[in-house]
Z-matrix of the N, CA and C atoms (Angstrom, degrees):
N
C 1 1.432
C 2 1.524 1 110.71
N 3 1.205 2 120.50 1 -23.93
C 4 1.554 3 129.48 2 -173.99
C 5 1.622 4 97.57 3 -70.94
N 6 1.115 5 107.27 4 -63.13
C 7 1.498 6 113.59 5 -169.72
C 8 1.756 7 102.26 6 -69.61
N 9 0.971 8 129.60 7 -31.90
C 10 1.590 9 130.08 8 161.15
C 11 1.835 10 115.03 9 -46.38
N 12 1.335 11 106.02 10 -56.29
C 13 1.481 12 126.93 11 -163.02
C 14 1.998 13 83.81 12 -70.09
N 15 1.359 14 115.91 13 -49.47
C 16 1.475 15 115.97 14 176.84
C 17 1.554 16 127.63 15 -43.59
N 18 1.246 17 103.68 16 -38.35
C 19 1.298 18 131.60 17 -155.67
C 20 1.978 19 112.15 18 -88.64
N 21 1.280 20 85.00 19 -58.52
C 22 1.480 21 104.54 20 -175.68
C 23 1.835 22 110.00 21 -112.42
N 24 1.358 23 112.50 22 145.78
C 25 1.187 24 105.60 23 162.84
C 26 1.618 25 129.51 24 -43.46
N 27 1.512 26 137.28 25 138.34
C 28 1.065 27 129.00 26 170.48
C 29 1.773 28 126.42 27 -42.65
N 30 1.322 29 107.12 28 -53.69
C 31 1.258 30 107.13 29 172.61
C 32 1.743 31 126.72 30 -48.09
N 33 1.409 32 85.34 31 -13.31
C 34 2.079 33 78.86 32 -179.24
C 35 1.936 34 95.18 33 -122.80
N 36 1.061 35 128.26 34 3.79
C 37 1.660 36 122.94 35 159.23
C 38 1.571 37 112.79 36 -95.52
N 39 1.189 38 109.67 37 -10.65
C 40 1.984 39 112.09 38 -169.17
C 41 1.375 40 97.87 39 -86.23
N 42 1.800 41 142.19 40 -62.61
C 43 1.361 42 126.76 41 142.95
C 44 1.911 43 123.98 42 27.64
N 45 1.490 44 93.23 43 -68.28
C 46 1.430 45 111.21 44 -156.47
C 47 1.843 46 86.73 45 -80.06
N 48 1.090 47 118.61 46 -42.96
C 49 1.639 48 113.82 47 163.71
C 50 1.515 49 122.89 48 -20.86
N 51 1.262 50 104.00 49 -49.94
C 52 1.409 51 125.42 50 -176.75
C 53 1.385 52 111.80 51 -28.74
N 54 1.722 53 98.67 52 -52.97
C 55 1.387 54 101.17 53 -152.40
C 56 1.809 55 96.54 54 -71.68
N 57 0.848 56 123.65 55 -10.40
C 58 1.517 57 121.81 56 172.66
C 59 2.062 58 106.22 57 -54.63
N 60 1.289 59 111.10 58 -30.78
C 61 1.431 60 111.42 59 173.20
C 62 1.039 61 113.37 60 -62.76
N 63 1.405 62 119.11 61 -65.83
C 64 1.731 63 112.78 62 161.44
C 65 1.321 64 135.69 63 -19.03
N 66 1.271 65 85.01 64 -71.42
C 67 1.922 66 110.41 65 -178.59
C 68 1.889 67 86.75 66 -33.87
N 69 1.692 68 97.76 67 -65.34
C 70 2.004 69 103.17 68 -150.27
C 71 1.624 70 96.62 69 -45.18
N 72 1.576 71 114.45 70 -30.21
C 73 1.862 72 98.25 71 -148.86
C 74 1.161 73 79.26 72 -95.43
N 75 1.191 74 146.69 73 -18.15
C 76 1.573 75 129.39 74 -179.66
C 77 1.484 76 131.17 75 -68.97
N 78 1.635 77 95.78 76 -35.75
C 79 1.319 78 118.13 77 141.32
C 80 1.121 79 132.62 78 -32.87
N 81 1.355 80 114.77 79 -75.15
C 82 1.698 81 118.11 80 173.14
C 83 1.365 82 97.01 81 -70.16
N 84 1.076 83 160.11 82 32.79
C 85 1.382 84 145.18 83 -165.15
C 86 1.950 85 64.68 84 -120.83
N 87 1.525 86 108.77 85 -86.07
C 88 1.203 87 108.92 86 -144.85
C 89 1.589 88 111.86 87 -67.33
N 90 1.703 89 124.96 88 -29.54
C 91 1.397 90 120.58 89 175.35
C 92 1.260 91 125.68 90 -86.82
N 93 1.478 92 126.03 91 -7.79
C 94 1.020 93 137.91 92 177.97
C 95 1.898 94 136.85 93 -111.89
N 96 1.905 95 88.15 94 -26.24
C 97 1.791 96 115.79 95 -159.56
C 98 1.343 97 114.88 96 60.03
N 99 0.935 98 137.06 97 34.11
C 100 1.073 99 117.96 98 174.46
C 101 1.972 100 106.27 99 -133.73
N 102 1.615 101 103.20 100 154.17
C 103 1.237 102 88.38 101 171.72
C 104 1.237 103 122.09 102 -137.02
N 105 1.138 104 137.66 103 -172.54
C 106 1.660 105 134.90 104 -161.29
C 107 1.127 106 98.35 105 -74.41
N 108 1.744 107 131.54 106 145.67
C 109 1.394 108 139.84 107 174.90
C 110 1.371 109 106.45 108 -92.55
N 111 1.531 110 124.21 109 153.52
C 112 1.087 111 162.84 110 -133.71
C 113 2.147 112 92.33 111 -74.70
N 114 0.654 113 105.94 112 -11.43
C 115 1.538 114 121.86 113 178.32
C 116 1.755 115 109.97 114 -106.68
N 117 1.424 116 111.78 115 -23.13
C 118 1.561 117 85.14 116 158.07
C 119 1.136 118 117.45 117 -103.39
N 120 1.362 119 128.74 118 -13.35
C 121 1.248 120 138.29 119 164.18
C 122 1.310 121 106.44 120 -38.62
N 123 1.228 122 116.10 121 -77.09
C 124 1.588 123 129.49 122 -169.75
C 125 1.617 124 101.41 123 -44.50
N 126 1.478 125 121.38 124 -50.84
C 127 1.819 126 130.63 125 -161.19
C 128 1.771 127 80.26 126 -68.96
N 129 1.569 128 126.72 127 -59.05
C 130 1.149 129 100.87 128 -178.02
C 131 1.560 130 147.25 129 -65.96
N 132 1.323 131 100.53 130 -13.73
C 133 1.506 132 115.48 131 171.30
C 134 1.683 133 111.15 132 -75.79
N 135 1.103 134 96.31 133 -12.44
C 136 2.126 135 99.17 134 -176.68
C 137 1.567 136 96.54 135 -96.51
N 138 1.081 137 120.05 136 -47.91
C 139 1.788 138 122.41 137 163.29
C 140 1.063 139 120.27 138 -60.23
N 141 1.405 140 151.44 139 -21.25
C 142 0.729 141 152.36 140 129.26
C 143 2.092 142 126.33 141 -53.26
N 144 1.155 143 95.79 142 -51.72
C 145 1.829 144 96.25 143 175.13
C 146 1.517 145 100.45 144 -50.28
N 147 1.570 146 120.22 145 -53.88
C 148 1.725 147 119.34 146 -161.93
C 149 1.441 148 108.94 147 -64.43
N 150 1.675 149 110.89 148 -34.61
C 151 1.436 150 104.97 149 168.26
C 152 1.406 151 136.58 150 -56.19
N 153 1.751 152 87.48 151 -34.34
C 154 1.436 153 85.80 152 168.51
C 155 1.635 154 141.48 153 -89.68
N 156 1.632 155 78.91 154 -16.10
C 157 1.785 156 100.62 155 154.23
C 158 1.155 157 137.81 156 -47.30
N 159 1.627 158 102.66 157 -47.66
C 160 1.668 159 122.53 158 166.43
C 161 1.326 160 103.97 159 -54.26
N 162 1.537 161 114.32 160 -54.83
C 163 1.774 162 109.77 161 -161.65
C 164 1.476 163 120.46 162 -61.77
N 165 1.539 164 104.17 163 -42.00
C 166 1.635 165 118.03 164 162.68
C 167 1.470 166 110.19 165 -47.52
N 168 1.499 167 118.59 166 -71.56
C 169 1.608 168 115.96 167 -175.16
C 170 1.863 169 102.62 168 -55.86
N 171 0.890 170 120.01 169 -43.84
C 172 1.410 171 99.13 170 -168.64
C 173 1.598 172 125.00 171 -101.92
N 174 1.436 173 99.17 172 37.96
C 175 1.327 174 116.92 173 -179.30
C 176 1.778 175 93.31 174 -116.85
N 177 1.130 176 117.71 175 -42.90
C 178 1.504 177 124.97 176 172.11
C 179 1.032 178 107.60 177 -36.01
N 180 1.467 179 122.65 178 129.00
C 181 1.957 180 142.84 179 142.89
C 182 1.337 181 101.54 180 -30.85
């Protein structure tokens, strides 16, 4: 990720972060049962939308 964040602007390597959200609830899905309530879902879908907001706007001419 160092050499990613080096390479490319932040706004289009932080995205790929994401998938670390997954990974966590899948995690607790399978070592724990339990899964994130309806409130991190939502915080993650808005962190996720702006990221992808950024990548769209700053891919634009």
């Amino acid at each position: 990720m160092i050499k990613a964040y080096a390479m490319a602007p932040a706004s289009v390597v932080a995205p790929f972060n994401y998938t670390e959200l997954i990974g966590a609830s899948l995690v607790g899905w399978v070592v724990f049962t339990t899964l994130p309530d309806g409130w991190t879902w939502l915080g993650a879908g808005v962190i996720i939308a702006a990221g992808l907001y950024l990548v769209r706007s700053e891919t634009r001419p």
